[in-house]
Each structure stands twice: as structure tokens, then as C-alpha cells.
LUMRO-665600 format. One record per residue (C-alpha): residue in three letters; x, y negated, z negated. Coordinates in nm, 4 decimals, always signed. Layout:
> ALA, X, Y, Z $
...
END
This chain:
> UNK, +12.1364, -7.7764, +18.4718 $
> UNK, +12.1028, -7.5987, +18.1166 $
> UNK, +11.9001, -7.8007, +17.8107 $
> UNK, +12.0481, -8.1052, +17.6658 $
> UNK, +12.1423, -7.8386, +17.3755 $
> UNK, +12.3453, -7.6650, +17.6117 $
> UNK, +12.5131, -7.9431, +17.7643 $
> UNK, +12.6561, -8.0619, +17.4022 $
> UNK, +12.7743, -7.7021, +17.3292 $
> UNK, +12.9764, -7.6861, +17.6433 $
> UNK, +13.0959, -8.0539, +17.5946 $
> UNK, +13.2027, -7.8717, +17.2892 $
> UNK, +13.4089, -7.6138, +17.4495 $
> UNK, +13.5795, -7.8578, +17.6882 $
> UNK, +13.6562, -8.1271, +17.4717 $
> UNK, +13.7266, -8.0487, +17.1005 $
> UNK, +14.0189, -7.9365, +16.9406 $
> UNK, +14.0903, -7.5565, +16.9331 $
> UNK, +14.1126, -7.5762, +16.5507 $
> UNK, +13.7398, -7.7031, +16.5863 $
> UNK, +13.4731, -7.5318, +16.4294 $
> UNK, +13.2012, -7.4976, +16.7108 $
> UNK, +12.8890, -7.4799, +16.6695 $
> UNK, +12.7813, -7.2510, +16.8610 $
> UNK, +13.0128, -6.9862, +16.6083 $
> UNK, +12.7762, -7.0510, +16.3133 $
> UNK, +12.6664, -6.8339, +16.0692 $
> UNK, +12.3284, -6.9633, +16.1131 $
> UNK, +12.0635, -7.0292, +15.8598 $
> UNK, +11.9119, -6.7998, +15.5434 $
> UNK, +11.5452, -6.8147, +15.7227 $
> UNK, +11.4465, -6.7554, +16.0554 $
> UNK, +11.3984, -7.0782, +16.3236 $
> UNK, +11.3473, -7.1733, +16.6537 $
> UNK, +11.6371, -7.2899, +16.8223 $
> UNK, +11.5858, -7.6619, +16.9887 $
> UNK, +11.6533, -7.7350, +17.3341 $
> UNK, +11.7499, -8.1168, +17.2693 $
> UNK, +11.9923, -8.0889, +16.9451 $
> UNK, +12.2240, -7.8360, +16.8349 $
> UNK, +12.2616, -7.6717, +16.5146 $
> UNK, +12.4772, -7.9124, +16.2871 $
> UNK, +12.2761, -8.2514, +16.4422 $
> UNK, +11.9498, -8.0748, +16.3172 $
> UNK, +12.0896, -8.0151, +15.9825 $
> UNK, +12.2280, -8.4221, +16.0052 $
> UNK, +11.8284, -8.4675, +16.0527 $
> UNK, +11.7022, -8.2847, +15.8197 $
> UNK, +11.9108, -8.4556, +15.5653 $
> UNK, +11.8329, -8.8171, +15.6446 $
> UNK, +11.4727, -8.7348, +15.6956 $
> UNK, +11.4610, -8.5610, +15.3036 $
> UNK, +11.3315, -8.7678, +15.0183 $
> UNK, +11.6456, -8.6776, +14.8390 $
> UNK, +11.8646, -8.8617, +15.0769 $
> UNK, +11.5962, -9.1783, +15.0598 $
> UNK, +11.6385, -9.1390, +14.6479 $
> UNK, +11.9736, -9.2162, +14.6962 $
> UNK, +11.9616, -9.6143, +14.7252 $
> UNK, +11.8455, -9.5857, +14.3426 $
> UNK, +12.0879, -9.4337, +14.1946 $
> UNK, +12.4515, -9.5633, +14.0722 $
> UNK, +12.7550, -9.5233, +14.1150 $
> UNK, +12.9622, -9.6545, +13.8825 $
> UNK, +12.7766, -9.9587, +13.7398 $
> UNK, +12.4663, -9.8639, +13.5670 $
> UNK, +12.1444, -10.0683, +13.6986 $
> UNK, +12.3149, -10.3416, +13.8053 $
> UNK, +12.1349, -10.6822, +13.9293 $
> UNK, +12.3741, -10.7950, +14.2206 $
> UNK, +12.2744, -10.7143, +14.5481 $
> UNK, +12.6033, -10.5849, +14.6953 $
> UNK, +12.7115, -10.3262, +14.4130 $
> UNK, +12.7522, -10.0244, +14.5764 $
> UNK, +12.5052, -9.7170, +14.5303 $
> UNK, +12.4911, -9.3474, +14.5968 $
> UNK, +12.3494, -9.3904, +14.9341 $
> UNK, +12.6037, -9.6688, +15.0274 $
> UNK, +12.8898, -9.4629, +14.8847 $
> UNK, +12.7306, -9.1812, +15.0826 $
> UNK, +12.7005, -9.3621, +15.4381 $
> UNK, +13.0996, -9.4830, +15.3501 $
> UNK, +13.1853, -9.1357, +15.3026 $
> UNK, +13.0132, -9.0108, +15.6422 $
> UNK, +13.1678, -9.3598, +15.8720 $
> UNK, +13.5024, -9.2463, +15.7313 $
> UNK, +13.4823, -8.8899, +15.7780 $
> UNK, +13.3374, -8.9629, +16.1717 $
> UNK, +13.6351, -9.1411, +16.2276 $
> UNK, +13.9056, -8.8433, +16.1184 $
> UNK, +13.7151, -8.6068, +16.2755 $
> UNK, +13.6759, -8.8096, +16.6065 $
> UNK, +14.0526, -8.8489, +16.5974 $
> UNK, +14.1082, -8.5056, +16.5334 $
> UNK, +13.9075, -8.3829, +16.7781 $
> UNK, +13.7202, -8.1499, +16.5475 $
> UNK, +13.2878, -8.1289, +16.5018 $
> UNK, +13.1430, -8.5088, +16.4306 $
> UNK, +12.8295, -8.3410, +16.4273 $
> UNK, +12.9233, -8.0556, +16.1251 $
> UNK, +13.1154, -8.3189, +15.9727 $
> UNK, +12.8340, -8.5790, +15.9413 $
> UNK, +12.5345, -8.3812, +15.8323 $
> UNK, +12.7939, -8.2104, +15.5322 $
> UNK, +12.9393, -8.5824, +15.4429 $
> UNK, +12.5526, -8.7240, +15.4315 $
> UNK, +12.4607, -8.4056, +15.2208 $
> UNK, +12.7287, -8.4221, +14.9860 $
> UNK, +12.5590, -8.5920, +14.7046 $
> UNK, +12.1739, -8.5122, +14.7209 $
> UNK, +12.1846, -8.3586, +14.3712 $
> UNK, +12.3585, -8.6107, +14.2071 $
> UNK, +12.2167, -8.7308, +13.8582 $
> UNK, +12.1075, -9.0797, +13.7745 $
> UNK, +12.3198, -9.3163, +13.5877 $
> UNK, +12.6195, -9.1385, +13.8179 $
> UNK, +12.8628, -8.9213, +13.6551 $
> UNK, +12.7354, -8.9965, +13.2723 $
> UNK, +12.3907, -8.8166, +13.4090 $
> UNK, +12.5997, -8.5421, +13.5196 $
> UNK, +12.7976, -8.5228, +13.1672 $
> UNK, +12.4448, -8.5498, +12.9996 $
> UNK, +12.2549, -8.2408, +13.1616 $
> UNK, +12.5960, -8.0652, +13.0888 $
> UNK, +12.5401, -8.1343, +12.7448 $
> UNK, +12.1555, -8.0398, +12.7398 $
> UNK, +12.1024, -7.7968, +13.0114 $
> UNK, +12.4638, -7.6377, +13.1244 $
> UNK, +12.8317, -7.6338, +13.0634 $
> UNK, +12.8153, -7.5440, +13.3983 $
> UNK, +12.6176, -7.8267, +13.5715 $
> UNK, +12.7869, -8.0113, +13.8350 $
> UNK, +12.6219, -8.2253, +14.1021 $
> UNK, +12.7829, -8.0737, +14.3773 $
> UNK, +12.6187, -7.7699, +14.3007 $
> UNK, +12.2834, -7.9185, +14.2488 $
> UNK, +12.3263, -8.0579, +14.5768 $
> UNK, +12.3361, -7.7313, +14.7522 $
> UNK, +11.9892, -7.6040, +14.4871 $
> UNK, +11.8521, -7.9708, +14.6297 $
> UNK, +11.9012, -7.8403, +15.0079 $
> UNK, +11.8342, -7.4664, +14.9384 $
> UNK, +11.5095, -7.4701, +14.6671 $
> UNK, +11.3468, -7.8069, +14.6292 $
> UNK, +11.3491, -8.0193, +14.9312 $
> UNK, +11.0387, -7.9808, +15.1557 $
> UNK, +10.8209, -7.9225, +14.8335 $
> UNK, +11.0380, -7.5764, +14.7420 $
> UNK, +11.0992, -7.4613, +15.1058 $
> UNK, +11.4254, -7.6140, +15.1199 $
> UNK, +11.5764, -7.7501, +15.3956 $
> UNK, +11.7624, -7.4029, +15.5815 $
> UNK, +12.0461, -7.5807, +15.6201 $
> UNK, +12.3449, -7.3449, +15.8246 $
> UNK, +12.5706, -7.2299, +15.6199 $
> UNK, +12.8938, -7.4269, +15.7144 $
> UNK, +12.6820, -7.7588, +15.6053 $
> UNK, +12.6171, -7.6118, +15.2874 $
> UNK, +13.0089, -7.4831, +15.2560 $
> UNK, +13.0743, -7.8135, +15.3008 $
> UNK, +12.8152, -7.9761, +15.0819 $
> UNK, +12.9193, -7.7657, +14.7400 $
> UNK, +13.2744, -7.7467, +14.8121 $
> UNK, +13.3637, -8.1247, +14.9041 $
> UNK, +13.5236, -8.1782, +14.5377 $
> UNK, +13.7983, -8.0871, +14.2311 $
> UNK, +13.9593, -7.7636, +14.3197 $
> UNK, +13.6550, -7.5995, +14.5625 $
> UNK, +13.8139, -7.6473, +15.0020 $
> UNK, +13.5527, -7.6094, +15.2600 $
> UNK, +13.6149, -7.3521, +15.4912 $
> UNK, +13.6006, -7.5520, +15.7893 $
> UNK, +13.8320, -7.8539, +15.8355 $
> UNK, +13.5581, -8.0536, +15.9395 $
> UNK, +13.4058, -7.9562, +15.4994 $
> UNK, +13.7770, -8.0387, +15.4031 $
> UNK, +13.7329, -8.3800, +15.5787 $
> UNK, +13.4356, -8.4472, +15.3959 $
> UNK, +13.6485, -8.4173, +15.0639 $
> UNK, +13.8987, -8.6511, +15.1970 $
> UNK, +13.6610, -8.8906, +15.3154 $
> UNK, +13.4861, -8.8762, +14.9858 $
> UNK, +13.8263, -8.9490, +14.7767 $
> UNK, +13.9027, -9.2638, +15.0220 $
> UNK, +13.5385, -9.4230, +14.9786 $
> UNK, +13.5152, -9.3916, +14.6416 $
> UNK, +13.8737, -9.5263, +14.4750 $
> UNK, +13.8624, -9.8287, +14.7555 $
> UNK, +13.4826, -9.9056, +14.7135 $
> UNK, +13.5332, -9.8871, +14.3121 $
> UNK, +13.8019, -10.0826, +14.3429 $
> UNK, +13.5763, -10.3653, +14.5499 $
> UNK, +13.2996, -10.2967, +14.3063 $
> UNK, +13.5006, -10.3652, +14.0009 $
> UNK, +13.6668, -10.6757, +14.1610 $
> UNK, +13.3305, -10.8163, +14.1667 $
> UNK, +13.2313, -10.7443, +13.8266 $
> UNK, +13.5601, -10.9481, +13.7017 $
> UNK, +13.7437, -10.5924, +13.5460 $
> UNK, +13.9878, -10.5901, +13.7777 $
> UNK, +14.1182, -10.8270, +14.0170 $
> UNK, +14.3381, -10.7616, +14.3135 $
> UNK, +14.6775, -10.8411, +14.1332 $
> UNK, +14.6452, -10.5974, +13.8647 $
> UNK, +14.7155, -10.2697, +14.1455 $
> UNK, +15.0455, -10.1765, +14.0257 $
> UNK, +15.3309, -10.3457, +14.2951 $
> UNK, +15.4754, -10.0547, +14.4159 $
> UNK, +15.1163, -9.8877, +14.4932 $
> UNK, +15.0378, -10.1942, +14.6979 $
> UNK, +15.3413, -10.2046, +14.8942 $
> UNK, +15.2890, -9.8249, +15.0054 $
> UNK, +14.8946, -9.8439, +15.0584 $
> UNK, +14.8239, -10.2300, +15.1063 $
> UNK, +14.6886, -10.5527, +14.9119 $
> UNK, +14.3326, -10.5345, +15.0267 $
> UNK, +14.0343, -10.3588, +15.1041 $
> UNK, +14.0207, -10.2978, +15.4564 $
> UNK, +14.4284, -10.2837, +15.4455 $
> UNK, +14.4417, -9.9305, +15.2261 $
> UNK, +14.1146, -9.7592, +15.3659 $
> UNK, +14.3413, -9.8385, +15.6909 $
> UNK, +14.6485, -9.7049, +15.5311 $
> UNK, +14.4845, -9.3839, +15.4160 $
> UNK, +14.2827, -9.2845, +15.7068 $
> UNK, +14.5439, -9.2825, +15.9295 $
> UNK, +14.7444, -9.0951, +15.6989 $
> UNK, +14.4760, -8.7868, +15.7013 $
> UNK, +14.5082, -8.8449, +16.0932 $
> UNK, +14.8742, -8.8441, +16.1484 $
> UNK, +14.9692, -8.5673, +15.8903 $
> UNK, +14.6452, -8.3676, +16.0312 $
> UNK, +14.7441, -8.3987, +16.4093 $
> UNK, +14.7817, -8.0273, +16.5690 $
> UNK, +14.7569, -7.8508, +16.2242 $
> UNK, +14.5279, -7.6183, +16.1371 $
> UNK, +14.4995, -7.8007, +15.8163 $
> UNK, +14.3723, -8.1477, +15.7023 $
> UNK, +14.6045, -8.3514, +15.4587 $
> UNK, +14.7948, -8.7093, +15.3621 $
> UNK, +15.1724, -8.7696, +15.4435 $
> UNK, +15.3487, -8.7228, +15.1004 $
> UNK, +15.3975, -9.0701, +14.9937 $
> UNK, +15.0347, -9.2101, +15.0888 $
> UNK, +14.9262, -8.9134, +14.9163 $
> UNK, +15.1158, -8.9846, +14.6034 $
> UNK, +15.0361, -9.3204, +14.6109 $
> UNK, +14.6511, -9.2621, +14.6531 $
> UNK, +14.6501, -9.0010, +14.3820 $
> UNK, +14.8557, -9.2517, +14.1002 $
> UNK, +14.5637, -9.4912, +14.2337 $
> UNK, +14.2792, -9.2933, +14.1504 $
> UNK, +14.4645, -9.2300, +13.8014 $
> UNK, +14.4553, -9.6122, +13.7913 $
> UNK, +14.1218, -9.6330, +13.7877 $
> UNK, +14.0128, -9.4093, +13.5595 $
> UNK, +14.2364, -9.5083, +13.3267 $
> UNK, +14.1037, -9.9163, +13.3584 $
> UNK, +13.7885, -9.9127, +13.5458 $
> UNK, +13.5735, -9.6132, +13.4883 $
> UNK, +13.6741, -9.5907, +13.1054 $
> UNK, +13.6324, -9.9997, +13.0831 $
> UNK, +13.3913, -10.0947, +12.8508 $
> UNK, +13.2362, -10.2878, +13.0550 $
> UNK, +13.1505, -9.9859, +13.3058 $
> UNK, +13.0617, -9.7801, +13.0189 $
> UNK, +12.8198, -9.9910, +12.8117 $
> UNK, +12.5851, -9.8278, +12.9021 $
> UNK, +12.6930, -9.4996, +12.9111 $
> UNK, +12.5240, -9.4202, +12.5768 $
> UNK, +12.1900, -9.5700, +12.6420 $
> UNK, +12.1423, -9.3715, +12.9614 $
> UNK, +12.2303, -9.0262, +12.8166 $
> UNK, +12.0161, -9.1343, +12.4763 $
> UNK, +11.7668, -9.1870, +12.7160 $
> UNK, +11.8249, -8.8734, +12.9507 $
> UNK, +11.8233, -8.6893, +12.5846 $
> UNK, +11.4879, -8.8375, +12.5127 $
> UNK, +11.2926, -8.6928, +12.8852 $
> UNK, +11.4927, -8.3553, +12.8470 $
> UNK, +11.3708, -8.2630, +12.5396 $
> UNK, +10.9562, -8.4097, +12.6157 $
> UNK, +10.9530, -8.2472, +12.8944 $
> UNK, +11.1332, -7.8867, +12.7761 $
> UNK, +10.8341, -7.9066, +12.4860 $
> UNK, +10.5588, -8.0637, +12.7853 $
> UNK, +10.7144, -7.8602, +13.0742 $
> UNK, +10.2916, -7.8746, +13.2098 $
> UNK, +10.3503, -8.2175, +13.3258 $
> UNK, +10.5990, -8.2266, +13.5203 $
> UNK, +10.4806, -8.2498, +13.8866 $
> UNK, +10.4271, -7.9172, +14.0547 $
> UNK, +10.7272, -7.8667, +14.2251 $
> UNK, +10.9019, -7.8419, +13.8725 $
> UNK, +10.6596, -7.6591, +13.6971 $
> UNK, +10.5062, -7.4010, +13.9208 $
> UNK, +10.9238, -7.2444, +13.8645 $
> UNK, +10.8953, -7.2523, +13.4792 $
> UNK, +10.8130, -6.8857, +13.4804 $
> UNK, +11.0628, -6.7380, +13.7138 $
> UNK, +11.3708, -6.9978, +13.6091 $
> UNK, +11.2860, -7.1044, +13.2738 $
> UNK, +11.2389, -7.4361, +13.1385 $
> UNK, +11.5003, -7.6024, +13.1210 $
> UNK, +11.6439, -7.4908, +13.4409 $
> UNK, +11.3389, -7.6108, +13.5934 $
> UNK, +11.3574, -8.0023, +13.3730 $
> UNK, +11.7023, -7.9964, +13.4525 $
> UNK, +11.6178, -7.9916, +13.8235 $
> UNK, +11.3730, -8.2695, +13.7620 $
> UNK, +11.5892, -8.5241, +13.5839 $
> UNK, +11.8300, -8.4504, +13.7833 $
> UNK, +11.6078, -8.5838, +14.1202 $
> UNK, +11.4897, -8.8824, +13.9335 $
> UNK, +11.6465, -9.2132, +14.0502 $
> UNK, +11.7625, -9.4617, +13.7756 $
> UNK, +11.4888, -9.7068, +13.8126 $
> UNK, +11.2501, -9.3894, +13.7764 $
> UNK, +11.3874, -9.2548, +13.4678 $
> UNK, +11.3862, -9.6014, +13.3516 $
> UNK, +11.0444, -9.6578, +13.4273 $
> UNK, +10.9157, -9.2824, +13.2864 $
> UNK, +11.1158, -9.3181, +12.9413 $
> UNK, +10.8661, -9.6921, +12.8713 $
> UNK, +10.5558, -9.5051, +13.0106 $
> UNK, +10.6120, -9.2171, +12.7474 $
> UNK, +10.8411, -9.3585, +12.4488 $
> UNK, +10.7579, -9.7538, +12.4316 $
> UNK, +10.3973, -9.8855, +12.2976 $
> UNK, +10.1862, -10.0857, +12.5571 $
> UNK, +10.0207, -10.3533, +12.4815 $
> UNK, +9.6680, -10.3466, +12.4276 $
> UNK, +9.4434, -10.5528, +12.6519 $
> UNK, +9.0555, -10.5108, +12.7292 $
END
């Protein structure tokens, strides 16, 4: 008998789907390791990721409702672990790699902003045009986990990591899932989300999008994952059926159109970036005390880059928390 390594490549081999990525095909990692005898490649990279403070920094930051006080609003780490059970589940079906498709679906947002996607907008307005949070994830997993070492992911994790949104497809099916996956959490648990904070109810999903995908929860997450499934069956390809495609698609348009432009959603909106504004430009003029991790890069990346990269890590509460300590007055005691 081989290691227990060897045993889940061949399981591998015998059981998954000959459009499959398998792991033992990898293009392996940027800096030399030791291969393990108990896990294979893409479950070490699901550990590495779970075990990094990035992934931990998740349960403080939003995702659509800024800061909020209820208990069961959803956050990036709960969107995250939504993404991941749905992804399992279509690649389990499939027959293609749970264990690539997990450690890319728990990685997909580890360089997301605080304050969700008005974070992102803000360090495109201070630091980059080009800033996007799927490709600070892949800097997060490359250049600043493990105190600058990174994290050596392999590189189809990190394919799938950068590329799981807007135009950008994996190159494994198992990264496209991840993009899928990512789509279905997000309109159905925004949906939920708003529901709860009385912008939306229920009855206000246009008929005919109900009829296709379903009138609750549980009923279009249903709908949609078996769509991936049944269109996806014995094709070297991962998509929806047309009309629970269409459907999905006019319901994400919904959304933005009444829930993540809602007043409500966005009342905040200003404050945070204000805020974010505020710590960008103390820090670009005080890059010395930022912790080391930041700093110690000033020189080789520049400063902005390297405040950029620490905003960008800090969780809402954090930034929150940072912008009193430096901006409002104390009061005095003895």
C-alpha cells in the first residue's frame, strides 16, 4: 500500500470525470516544497487558505450592508463558505476535482476591501484605476500572507482565485465553477439579506422570473444549481440551460438596479470611502507606521502600492476603529 497521498491520486484516476483536472497534472507551485504523504496538492492549498489570517479577516468585512448590527446579515466569510458548499456540490455532480474546486472557491475573496465593493471603488479612486479585489486576492496569496512569504499556492488555485469574475474564465472547469458558484451565492443571499432589511420583499421578484427560477430561497439556489449540472453533464464546458440562464442574469440586473443602488444599502457608501480617503492619505504622508509587513515594501513598491495593500487587509471594524484612534479627540482622564 502507497501513502494516503497516493491513494487519493489514484481514487482520482478511477473515479473522476475525464474532463477532470487531476491533480497530480499540476503546474505546481512558484517555490520549492516538500511533497506530503497524507494530502495532495489542491487539499494543502484548501489548508493553507483556511489556516491564513486573511481568510479569518473575512467574518469582518461586508458584503453588501455596511456594519450592520443583526446577527444573521451575511459577511465575506459567510458569502465565501456559500460560494465553496455550492461549488462542492457541482463539482461532486460533475465528477470533476472537489479538492481544486474548494481551496480556489475559499480563496476567491482574500483581497477583498472593507465596506465591500465601495472599498474596492475607493482604492480605485486613490490608489488605481486598475484595482480590483480579485486581483488583490491573488497579491494576498502570492506577497503578504505568512508575513510576505505568501502562501505558494499551485497555480491552478491561483487561476482560479483571480479569474472567478466579469469577463476573466479559469482554465480549469473546476476555476469556472467557482465563478458560477460565486454568481448563485451572491444574487440569492442578497436577495435574503435585503428581505431582512425591509428593501425588498419576496413579491417584488418580477412574476415571470419567479415562475422560471422559483418563489423562495432554497427554491432558486435549487433551480440554478441543477441547471449548471444538467447543461454541464459530459461537456467539456461548465454553463446554465438558456432560460435559467436568462432568467438568473435579468435577476442579477434586478438587483442592482433596486437593492445595491437602494439608498438604504448605500447610506453609507460615502462615509466609508470619506473615511478610507482619510487613512490613505495619513498613511501615504506616515507610510513609517504602518506595521512592518507594509512598510519594509515602501522602497521597492512605492507608497501607495504598499498603503493600498494595507487598507485593503483591514476589516471594517478595524478601519473603523484606526480612523477614531488617529482623527477623533479622546477624552482626557488622569
Amino acid at each position: 500500500m502507497g501513502t494516503i497521498c497516493e491513494l487519493f491520486l489514484e481514487r482520482e484516476k478511477t473515479n473522476l470525470s475525464k474532463y477532470a483536472f487531476l491533480t497530480a497534472n499540476t503546474k505546481g507551485r512558484e517555490h520549492p516544497y516538500v511533497p506530503s504523504d497524507m494530502r495532495t496538492e489542491f487539499q494543502r492549498d484548501r489548508d493553507r487558505i483556511i489556516h491564513s489570517q486573511s481568510f479569518r479577516r473575512l467574518m469582518n468585512k461586508t458584503q453588501v450592508f455596511l456594519a450592520p448590527t443583526g446577527d444573521h446579515y451575511r459577511t465575506r466569510l459567510t458569502h465565501t463558505l456559500e460560494v465553496t458548499q455550492i461549488a462542492r456540490i457541482i463539482a461532486r455532480a460533475l465528477r470533476l476535482n472537489e479538492d481544486l474546486t474548494e481551496a480556489a472557491a475559499l480563496g476567491h475573496d482574500l483581497g477583498h476591501t472593507p465596506f465591500g465593493h465601495s472599498g474596492e471603488d475607493a482604492m480605485r479612486e486613490l490608489y488605481s484605476k486598475d484595482f480590483s479585489h480579485y486581483q488583490q486576492s491573488l497579491r494576498v496569496v502570492d506577497h503578504l500572507e505568512r508575513d510576505g512569504k505568501g502562501l505558494n499556492l499551485t497555480w491552478e488555485v491561483r487561476d482560479g482565485i483571480v479569474n472567478h469574475t466579469g469577463s476573466n474564465m479559469a482554465s480549469t472547469l473546476e476555476g469556472v465553477i467557482v465563478k458560477f458558484a460565486d454568481r448563485i451565492a451572491y444574487i440569492n443571499h442578497d436577495i435574503d439579506d435585503a428581505c431582512r432589511a425591509g428593501i425588498l420583499s419576496e413579491n417584488d421578484i418580477p412574476k415571470h422570473l419567479r415562475l422560471v427560477l422559483g418563489n423562495s430561497h432554497s427554491e432558486r439556489i435549487n433551480t440554478m444549481v441543477s441547471s449548471v449540472i444538467k447543461a454541464s453533464t459530459d461537456q467539456n464546458k461548465i454553463c446554465m440551460s438558456e432560460g435559467v440562464g436568462q432568467a438568473t442574469n435579468e435577476l442579477r440586473s434586478f438587483l442592482f438596479a433596486n437593492v445595491y443602488t437602494s439608498p438604504v444599502a448605500k447610506s453609507e457608501d460615502g462615509k466609508a470611502k470619506e473615511m478610507l480617503g482619510r487613512l490613505f492619505e495619513y498613511y501615504e504622508a506616515h507610510p513609517e507606521q504602518m506595521p512592518a509587513l507594509y512598510f519594509r515594501n515602501v522602497e521597492q513598491e512605492g507608497v501607495k502600492r504598499c498603503v493600498c495593500d494595507f487598507i485593503s487587509g483591514m476589516t471594517d471594524r478595524y478601519a473603523i476603529e484606526l480612523y477614531k484612534k488617529l482623527f477623533i479627540p479622546h477624552e482626557w482622564s488622569n
